[in-house]
VEXDREN-2710 file (C-alpha; in Angstrom, 1 decimal):
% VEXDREN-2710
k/r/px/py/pz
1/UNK/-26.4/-228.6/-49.3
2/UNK/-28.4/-226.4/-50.8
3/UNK/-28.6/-222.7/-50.6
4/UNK/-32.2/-221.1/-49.4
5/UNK/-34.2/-218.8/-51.8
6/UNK/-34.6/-216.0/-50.4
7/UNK/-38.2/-215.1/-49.8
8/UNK/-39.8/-212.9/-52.8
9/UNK/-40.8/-209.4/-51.3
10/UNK/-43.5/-207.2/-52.4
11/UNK/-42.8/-203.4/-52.8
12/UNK/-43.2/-201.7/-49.1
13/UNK/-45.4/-199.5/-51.1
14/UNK/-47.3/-201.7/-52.9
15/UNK/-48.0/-203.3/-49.6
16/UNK/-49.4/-200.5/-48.0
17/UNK/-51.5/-199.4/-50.4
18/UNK/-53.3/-202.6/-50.9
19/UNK/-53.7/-202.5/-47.4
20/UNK/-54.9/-199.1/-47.4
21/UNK/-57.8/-199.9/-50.0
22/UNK/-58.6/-203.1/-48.8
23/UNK/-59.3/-201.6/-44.6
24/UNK/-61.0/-198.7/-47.0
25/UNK/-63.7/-201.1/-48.0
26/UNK/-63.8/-203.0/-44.9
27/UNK/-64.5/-200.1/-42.6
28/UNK/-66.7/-198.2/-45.2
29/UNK/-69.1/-201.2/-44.9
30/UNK/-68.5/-201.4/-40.8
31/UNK/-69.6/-198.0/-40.7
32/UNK/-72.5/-197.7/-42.7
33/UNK/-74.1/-199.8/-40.7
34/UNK/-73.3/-197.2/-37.7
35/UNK/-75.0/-193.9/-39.5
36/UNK/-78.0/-196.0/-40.5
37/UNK/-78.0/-197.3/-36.8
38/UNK/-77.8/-193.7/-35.5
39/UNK/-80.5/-192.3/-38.2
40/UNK/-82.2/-194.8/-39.5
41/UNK/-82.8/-198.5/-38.4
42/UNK/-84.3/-196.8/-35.1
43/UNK/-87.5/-196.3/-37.3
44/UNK/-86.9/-199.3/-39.9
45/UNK/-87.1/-202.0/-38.0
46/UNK/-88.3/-200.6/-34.5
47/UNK/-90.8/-198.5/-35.3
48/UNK/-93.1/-199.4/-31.8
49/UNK/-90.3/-198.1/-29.2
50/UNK/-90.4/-194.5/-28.7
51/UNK/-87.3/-192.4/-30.6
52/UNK/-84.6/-192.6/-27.6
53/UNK/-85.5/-196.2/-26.9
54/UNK/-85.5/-197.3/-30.3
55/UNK/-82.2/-195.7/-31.0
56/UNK/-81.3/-198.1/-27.7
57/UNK/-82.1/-201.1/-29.4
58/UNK/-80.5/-200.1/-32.6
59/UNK/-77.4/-199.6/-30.7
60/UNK/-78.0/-202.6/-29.6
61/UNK/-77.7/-204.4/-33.1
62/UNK/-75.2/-202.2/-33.7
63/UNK/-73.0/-203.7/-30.8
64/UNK/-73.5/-207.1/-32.1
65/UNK/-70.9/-206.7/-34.2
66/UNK/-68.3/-205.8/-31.8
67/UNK/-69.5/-209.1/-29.7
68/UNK/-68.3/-210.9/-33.1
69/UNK/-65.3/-209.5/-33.9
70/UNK/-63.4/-212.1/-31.6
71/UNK/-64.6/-214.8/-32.9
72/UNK/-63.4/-213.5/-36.3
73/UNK/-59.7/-212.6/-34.7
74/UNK/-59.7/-215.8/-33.3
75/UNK/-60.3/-217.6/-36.6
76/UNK/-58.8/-216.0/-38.8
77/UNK/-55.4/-215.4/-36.3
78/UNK/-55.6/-219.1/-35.9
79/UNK/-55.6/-219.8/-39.7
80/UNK/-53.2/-216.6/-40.9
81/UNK/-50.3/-218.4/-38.2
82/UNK/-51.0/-221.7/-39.5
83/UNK/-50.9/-220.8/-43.8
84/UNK/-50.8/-217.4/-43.8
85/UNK/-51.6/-213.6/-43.9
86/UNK/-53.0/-213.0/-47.5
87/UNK/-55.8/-215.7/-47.7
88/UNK/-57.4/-214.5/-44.3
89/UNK/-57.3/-211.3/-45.9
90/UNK/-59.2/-212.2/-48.6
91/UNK/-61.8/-214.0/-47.0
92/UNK/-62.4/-211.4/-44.4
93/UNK/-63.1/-209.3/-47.9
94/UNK/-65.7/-211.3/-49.2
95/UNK/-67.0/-211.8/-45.7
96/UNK/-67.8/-208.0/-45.1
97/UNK/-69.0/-207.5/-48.5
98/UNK/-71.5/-210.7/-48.5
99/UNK/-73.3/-209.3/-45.5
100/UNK/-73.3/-205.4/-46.4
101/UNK/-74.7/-205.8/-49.9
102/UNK/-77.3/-208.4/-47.3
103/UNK/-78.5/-205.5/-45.2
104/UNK/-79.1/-203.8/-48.2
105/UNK/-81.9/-205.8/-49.3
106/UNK/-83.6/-206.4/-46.1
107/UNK/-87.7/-206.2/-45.8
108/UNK/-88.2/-203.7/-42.5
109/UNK/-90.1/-204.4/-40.3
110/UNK/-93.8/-202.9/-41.7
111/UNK/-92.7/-206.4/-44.1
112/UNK/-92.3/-209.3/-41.6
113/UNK/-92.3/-207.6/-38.5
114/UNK/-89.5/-208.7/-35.6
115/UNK/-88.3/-211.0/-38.0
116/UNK/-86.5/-207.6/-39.8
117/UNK/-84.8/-207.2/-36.6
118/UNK/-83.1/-211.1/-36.4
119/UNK/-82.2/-211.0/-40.3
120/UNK/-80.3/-207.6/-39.1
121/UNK/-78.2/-209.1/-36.3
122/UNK/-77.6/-211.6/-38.3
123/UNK/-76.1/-209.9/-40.8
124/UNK/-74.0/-207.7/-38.5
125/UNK/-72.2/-210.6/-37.1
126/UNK/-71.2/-211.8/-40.3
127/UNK/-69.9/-208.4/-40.6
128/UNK/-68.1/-208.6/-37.4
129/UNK/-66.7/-211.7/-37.6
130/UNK/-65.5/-210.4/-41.0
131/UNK/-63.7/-206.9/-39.5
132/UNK/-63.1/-208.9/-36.7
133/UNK/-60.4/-211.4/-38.6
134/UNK/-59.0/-208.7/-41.1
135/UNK/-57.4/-206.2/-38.7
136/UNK/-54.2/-208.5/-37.7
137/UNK/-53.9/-209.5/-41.5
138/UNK/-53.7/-205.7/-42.9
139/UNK/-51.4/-204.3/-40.3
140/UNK/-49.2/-207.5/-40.4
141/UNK/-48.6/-207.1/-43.8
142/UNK/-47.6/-204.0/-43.6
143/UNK/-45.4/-204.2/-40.3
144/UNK/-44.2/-207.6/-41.5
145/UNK/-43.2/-206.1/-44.5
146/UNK/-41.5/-202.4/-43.2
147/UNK/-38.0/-201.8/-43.3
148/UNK/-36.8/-201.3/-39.8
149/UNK/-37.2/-197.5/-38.1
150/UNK/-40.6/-197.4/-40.6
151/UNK/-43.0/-199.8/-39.0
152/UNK/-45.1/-196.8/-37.5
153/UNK/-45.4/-195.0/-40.5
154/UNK/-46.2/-197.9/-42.7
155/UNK/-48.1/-199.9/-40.2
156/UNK/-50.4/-196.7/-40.0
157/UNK/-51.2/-196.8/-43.7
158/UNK/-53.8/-200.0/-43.2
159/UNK/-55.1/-197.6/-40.1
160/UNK/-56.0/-194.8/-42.5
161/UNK/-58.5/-197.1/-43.9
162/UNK/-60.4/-196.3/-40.7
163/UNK/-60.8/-192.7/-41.3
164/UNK/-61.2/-193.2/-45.3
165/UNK/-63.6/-195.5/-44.6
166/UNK/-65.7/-193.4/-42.4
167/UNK/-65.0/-190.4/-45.3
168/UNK/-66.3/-192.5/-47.6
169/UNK/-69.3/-194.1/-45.8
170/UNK/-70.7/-190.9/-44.4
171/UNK/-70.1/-189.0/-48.0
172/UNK/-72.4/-191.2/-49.6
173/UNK/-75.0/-191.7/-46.8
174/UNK/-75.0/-188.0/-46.8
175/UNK/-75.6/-187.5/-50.2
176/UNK/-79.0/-190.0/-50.0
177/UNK/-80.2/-188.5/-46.6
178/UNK/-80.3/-185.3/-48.7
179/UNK/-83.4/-186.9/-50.2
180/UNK/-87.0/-186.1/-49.1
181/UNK/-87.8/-187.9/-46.6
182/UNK/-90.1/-190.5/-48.2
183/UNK/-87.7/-191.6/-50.1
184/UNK/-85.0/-191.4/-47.7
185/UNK/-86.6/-194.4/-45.6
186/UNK/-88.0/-196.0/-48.5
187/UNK/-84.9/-196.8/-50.8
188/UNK/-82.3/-194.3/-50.2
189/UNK/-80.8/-195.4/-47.2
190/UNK/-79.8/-199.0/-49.1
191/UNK/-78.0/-197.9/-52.1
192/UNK/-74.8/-197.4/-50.1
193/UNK/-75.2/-200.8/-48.5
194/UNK/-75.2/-202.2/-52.3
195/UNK/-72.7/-200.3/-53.8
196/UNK/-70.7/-201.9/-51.3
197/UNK/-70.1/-205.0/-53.7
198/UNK/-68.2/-202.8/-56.5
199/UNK/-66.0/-201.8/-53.7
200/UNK/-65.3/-205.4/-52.5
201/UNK/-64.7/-206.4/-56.2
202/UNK/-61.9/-203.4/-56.6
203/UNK/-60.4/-204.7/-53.4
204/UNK/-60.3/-208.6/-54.2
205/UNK/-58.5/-207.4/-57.4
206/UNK/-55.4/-205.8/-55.4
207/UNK/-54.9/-207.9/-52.4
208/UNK/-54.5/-211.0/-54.5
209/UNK/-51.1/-209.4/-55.5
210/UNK/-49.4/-209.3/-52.5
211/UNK/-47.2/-211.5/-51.5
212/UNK/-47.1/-213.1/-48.1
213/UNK/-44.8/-211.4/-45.9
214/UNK/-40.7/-212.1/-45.4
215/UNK/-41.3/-212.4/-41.8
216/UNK/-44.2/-215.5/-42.3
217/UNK/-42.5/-217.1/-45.0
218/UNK/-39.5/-218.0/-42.8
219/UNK/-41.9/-219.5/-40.2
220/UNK/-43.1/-221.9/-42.7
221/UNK/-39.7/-222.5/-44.1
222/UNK/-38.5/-223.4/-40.8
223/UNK/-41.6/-225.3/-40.2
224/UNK/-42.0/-223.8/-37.0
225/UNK/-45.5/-222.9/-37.2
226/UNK/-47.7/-222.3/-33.7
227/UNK/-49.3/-225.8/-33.4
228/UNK/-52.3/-224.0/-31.6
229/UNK/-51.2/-220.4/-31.8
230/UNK/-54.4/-218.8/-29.5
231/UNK/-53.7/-221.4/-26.8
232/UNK/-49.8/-220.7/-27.1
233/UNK/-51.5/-217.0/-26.6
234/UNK/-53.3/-217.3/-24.0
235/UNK/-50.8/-219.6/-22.0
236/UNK/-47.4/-217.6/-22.9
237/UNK/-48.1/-213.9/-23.7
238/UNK/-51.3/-213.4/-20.9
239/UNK/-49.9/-210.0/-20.5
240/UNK/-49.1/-208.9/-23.7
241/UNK/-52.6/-209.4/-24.6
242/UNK/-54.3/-207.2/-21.6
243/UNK/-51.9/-204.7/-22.2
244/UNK/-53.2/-204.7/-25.8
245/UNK/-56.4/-204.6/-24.8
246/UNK/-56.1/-201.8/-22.5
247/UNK/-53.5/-199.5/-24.8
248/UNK/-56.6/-199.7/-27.0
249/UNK/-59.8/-199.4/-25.0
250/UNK/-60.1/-195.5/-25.2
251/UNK/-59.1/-195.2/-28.7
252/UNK/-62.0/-197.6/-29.9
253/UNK/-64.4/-195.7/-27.2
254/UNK/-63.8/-192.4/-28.1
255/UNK/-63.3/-193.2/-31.4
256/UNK/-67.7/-194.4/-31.9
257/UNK/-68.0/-191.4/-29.6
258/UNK/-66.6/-189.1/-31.9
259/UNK/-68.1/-190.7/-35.2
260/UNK/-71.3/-192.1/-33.9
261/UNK/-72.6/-190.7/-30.8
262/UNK/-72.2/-187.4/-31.4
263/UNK/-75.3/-187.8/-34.6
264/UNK/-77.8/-188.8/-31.9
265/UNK/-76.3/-186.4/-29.7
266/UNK/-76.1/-183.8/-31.7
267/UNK/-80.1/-184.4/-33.7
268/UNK/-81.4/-185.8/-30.5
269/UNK/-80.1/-183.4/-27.4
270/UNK/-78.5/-180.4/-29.3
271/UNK/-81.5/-180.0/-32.1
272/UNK/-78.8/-179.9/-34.5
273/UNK/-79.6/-180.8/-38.0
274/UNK/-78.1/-184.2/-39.6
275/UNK/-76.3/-182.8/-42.1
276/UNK/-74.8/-180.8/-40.1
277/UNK/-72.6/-183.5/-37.9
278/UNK/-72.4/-185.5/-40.8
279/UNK/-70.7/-182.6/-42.9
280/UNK/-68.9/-181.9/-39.2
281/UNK/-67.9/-185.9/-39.2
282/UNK/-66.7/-185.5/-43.1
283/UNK/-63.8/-182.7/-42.2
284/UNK/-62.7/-184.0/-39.2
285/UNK/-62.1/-187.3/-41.1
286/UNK/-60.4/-185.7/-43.8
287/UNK/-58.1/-184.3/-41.3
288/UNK/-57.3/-187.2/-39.7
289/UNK/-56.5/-189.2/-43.0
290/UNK/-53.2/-186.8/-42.4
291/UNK/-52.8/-186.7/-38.7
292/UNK/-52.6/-190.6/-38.4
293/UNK/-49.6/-191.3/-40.8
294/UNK/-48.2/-188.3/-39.2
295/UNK/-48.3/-189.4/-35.6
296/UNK/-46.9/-193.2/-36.5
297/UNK/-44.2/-191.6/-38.3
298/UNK/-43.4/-189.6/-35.0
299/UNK/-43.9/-192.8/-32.9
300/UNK/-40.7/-194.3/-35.5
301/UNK/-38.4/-191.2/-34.0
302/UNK/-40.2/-190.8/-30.7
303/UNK/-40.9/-194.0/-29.6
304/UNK/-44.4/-195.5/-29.5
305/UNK/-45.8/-194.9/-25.9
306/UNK/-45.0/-191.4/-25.4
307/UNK/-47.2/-190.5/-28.7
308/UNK/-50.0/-192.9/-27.6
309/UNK/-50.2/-191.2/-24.2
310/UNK/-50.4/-187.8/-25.8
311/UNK/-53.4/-188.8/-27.2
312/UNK/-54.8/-190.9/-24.2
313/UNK/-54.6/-187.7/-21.9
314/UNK/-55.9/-184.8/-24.6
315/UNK/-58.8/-187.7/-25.1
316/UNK/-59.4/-187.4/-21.1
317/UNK/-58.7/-183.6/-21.0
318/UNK/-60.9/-182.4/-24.1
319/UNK/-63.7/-185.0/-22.9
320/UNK/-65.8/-182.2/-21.2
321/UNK/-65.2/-179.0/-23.5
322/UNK/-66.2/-181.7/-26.7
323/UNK/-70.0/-181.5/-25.1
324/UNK/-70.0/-177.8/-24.1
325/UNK/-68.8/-177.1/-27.9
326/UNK/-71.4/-179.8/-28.9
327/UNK/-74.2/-177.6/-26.9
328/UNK/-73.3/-174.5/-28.5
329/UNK/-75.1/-175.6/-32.3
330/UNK/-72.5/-173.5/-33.7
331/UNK/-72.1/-174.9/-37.1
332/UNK/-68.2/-173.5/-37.0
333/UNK/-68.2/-174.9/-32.7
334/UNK/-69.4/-178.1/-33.9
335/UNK/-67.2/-178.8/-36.6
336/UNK/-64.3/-177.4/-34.5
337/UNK/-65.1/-179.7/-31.6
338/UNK/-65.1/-183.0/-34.0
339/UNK/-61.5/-181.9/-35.6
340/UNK/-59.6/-181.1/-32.6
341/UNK/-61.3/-184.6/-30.7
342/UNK/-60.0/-187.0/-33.6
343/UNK/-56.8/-185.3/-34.8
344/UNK/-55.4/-184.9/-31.3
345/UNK/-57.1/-186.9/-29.6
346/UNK/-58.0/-190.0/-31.4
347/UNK/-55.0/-190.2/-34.2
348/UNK/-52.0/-190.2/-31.9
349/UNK/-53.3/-193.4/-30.5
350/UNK/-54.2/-194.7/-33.6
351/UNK/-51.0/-194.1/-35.5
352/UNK/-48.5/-195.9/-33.9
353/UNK/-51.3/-198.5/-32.8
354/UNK/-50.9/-201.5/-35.5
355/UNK/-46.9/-201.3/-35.0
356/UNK/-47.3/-200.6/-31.0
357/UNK/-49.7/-204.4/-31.0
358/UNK/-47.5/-206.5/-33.1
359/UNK/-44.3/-205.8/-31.6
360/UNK/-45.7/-207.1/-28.3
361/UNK/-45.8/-210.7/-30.2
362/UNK/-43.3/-213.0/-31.7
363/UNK/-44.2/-213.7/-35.4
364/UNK/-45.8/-217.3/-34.9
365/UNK/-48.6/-216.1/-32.6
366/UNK/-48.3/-212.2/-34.0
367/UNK/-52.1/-212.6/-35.9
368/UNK/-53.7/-214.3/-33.0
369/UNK/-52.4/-212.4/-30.2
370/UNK/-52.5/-208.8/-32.2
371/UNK/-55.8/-209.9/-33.0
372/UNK/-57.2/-210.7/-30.0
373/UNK/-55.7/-207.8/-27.8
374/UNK/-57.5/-205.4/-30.1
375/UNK/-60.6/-207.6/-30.8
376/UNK/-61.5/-208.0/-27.2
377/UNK/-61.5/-204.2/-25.9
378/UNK/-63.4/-203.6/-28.9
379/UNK/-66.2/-205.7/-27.1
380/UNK/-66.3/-203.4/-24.2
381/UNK/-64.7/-200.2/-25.4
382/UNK/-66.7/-199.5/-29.1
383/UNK/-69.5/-201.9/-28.8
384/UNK/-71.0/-200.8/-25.8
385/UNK/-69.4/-196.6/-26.1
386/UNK/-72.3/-195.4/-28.5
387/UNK/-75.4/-197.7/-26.2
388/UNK/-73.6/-196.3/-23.1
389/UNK/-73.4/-193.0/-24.1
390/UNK/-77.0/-193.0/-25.1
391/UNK/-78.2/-194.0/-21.6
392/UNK/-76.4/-191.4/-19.9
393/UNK/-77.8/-188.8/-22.2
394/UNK/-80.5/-187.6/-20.0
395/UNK/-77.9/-187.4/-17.1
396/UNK/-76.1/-184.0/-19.4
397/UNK/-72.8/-184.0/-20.4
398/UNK/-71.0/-184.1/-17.3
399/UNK/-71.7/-188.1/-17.3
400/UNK/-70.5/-188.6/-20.8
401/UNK/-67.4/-186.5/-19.7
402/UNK/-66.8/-188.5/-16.8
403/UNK/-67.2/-192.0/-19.0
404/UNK/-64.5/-190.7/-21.6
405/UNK/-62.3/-190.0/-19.1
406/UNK/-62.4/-193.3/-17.1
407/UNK/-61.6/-194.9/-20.5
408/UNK/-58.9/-192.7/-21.4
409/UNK/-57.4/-193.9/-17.7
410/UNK/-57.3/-196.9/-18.7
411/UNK/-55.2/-196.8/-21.7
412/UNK/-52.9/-194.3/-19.5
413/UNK/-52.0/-197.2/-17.0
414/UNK/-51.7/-200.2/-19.7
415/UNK/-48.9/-197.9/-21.7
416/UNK/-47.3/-196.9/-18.9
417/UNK/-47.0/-200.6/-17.9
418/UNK/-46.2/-201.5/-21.2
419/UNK/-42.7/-201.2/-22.1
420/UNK/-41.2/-199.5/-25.1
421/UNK/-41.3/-201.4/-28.2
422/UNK/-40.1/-199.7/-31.6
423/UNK/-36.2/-200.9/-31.4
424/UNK/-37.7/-204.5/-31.1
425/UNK/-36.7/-206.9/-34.0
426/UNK/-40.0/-208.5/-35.7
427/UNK/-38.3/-211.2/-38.1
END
């Protein structure tokens, strides 16, 4: 008989900081599209709606992308059970970067009219379907390939990428939107739509160097491969995927709140200037590039739900004194209110979040049913936060309070249902 080979391993850190680069690029292109949504496309390629109802249907677009990003968890969890992590996570790469680069050469709308519009949505499908199926592979790389007691901390690394991308994406869209205005709506607002292909280059360059992870390769040596791994989802782990879905619905609401929201609240309803949230967005991002690694490091001693629900209630708790601070158009209030929301109240969610999913899965279903727990509440948690928001903007701030905090309940009641995960073997 002859012995096994044991499975080649990539360096843990190696791992994680492909990952890291690699959700970089992926979100940086996910949320451009959000900033030009909030500042621009509203007079692109709607120009007949009035401002508020134009922002609506840009929203709208914008939204299209979260419908997608199922379809792209589904796919690409179907495929990454069957042959693997690391080519999902390559195609998911091209994917975004094919369709970012796209929006940056669309005509508007003074070109072919609603046509404009259609080219967009199309686009930002691509791009969801593209986010959509390169969540599960970046954080299963990294979780798959943790030593045990450090899957928080390392599954947080790929999570980062969240924050770096929106650093990142809202550094250079600042930079153009410091143009003159002309110029601004003419070409400014697509150069960081095409530098997006350099990035996706860079990134190709260091996933293909992973290795696929320990935990997968013994699947495939054993040749016990999901057959069907959504519909072995769906029929064995119905729970483990609401509970998902719920453990994440106010971290993605909030989190487009936070990030997105608060520029059309802030230019639209507070009379603030731009810049200002966008400089505001840029150091509360910054902060949370530290606070997230942090809190899934503290999930690794502390277990995972009792951070998560920290974060679940401060979300709920702060909801209301985020808009008073909002109202103030302190410069100092502003940028104070955007801090405190996403280092306390976003990051301890999102810290221990891509070790908290995949421990609720066994490794032959892990991509699909990570994937789709997370995909699905981003349907009606961060598509719809920002166009909901905006309708309840003429109701004052005690609505969008009130619509945090019903989100925030229901992440309380899916982790207290859940049970604890972190001592649970992933192999």
């Amino acid at each position: 008989m002859i012995p096994a080979i044991p499975a080649r391993r990539s360096s843990i850190k190696l791992v994680a900081m492909a990952s890291l680069i690699g959700t970089t690029i992926e979100w940086y292109d996910f949320f451009l599209y959000g900033t030009a949504a909030a500042l621009v496309f509203n007079r692109l390629f709607f120009p007949t709606f009035d401002p508020r109802l134009g922002t609506l249907a840009a929203f709208g677009t914008y939204s299209v992308g979260f419908f997608a990003r199922p379809f792209g968890g589904i796919v690409a969890g179907h495929y990454g059970d069957r042959i693997g992590r690391k080519s999902m996570l390559i195609l998911t790469l091209v994917l975004m970067g094919v369709a970012t680069f796209g929006v940056g050469l669309l005509p508007t709308y003074a070109r072919i009219g609603p046509w404009a519009a259609v080219a967009l949505v199309a686009l930002r499908l691509v791009q969801g379907l593209g986010v959509g199926g390169e969540w599960g592979g970046a954080v299963l790389m990294t979780v798959e390939h943790s030593p045990p007691g450090s899957r928080g901390f390392y599954g947080s690394w790929p999570q980062i990428g969240v924050p770096f991308g929106l650093l990142l994406s809202t550094a250079v869209f600042a930079q153009f939107a410091r143009l003159p205005e002309k110029q601004f709506l003419s070409w400014g607002w697509r150069v960081p739509f095409l530098i997006s292909i350099l990035l996706v280059g860079i990134g190709l360059l260091i996933r293909v160097r992973v290795l696929e992870t320990p935990a997968f390769e013994r699947v495939k040596e054993t040749q016990t491969e999901a057959r069907h791994p959504i519909i072995e989802v769906l029929r064995n782990h119905p729970k483990e995927v609401l509970l998902a879905m719920g453990a994440r619905f106010a971290e993605n609401g909030v989190f487009y709140i936070y990030t997105v929201f608060v520029l059309v609240y802030g230019t639209q309803k507070v009379g603030i200037s731009r810049q200002t949230v966008l400089n505001g967005i840029l150091i509360a991002a910054t902060c949370a590039l530290f606070a997230i690694p942090l809190c899934g490091a503290l999930s690794d001693r502390l277990g995972r739900r009792p951070v998560y629900l920290f974060g679940a209630f401060f979300a709920a708790l702060f909801a209301y004194p985020l808009f008073w601070l909002l109202d103030t158009g302190s410069t100092a209030l502003v940028w104070l209110a955007l801090i405190v929301a996403l280092v306390f109240g976003h990051s301890p969610m999102y810290g221990p979040q891509a070790a908290f999913l995949s421990e609720l899965f066994g490794t032959r279903v892990r991509y699909s049913g990570a994937s789709l727990g997370y995909q699905l509440a981003s349907v009606f948690a961060g598509g719809l936060s920002p166009f909901i928001a905006t309708a309840l903007l003429p109701f004052g701030r005690g609505a969008l309070a009130a619509y945090i905090i019903g989100m925030a309940l229901v992440t309380i009641v899916a982790v207290l249902i859940a049970s604890e995960t972190r001592h649970r073997t992933i192999g």
